[in-house]
C-alpha positions in Angstrom: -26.6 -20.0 5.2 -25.1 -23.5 4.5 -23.2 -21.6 0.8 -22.0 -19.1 3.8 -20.6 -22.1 5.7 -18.2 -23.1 2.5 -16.8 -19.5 2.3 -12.8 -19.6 3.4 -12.2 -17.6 6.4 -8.6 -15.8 7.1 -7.5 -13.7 9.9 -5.3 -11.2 8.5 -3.0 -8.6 10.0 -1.4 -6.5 6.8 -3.1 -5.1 3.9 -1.5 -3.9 0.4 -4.0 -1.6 -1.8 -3.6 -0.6 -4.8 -5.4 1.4 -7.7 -5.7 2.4 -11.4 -8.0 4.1 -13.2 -10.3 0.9 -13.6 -9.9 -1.1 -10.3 -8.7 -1.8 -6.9 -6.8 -4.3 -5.5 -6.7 -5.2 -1.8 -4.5 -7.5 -0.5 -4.4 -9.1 2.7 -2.0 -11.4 4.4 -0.2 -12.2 7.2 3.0 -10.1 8.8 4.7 -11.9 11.5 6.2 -10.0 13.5 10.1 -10.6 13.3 9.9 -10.5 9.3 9.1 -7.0 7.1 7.8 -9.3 4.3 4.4 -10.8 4.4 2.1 -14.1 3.0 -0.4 -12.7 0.7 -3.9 -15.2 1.3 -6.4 -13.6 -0.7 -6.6 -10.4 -3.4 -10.4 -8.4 -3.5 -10.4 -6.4 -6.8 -13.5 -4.2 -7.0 -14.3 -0.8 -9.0 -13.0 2.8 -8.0 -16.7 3.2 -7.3 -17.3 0.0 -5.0 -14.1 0.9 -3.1 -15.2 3.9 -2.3 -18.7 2.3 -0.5 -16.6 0.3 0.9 -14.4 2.9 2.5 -17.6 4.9 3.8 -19.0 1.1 5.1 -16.2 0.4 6.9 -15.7 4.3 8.5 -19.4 4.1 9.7 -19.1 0.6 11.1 -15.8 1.6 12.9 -17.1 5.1 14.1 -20.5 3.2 15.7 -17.7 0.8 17.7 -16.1 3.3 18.9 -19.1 4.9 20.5 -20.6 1.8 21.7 -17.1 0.1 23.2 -14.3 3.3 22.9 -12.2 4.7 21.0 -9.2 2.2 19.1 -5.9 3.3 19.4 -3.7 4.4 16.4 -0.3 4.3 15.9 1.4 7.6 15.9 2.3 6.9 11.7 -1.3 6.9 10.8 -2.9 9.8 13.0 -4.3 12.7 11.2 -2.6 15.8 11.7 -4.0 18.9 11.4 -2.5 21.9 9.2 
């Protein structure tokens, strides 16, 4: 626990993603809200293969919140339409 305790912590608020053939890189930073730019603070690179647990971690983890506390609200831009 006491390693865990030496990891940096950072809120974050915008994300940049990117991939190629042999990785992906997230980025995260910090948008504030009177500026389009934003601060990058940290850059995860991991696998096609890891991103993609990643995505299925984070879509199960999300779904069981949203049963247990409601459902999070999304902004028009990113709702899934239907064709």
């Amino acid at each position: 626990m006491e390693e865990e305790n030496r990891l940096p912590v950072y809120y974050d608020n915008s994300v940049n993603v990117e991939a190629s053939v042999y990785d992906v890189s997230i980025t995260c930073g910090i948008r504030l809200s009177d500026k389009k730019a934003y601060d990058p603070l940290s850059r995860i690179i991991m696998s096609p293969q890891h991103a993609k647990v990643l995505a299925k971690i984070l879509t199960d983890t999300l779904e069981q919140y949203e049963k247990d506390l409601g459902e999070l609200p999304m902004p028009p831009e990113f709702r899934k339409t239907e064709n």
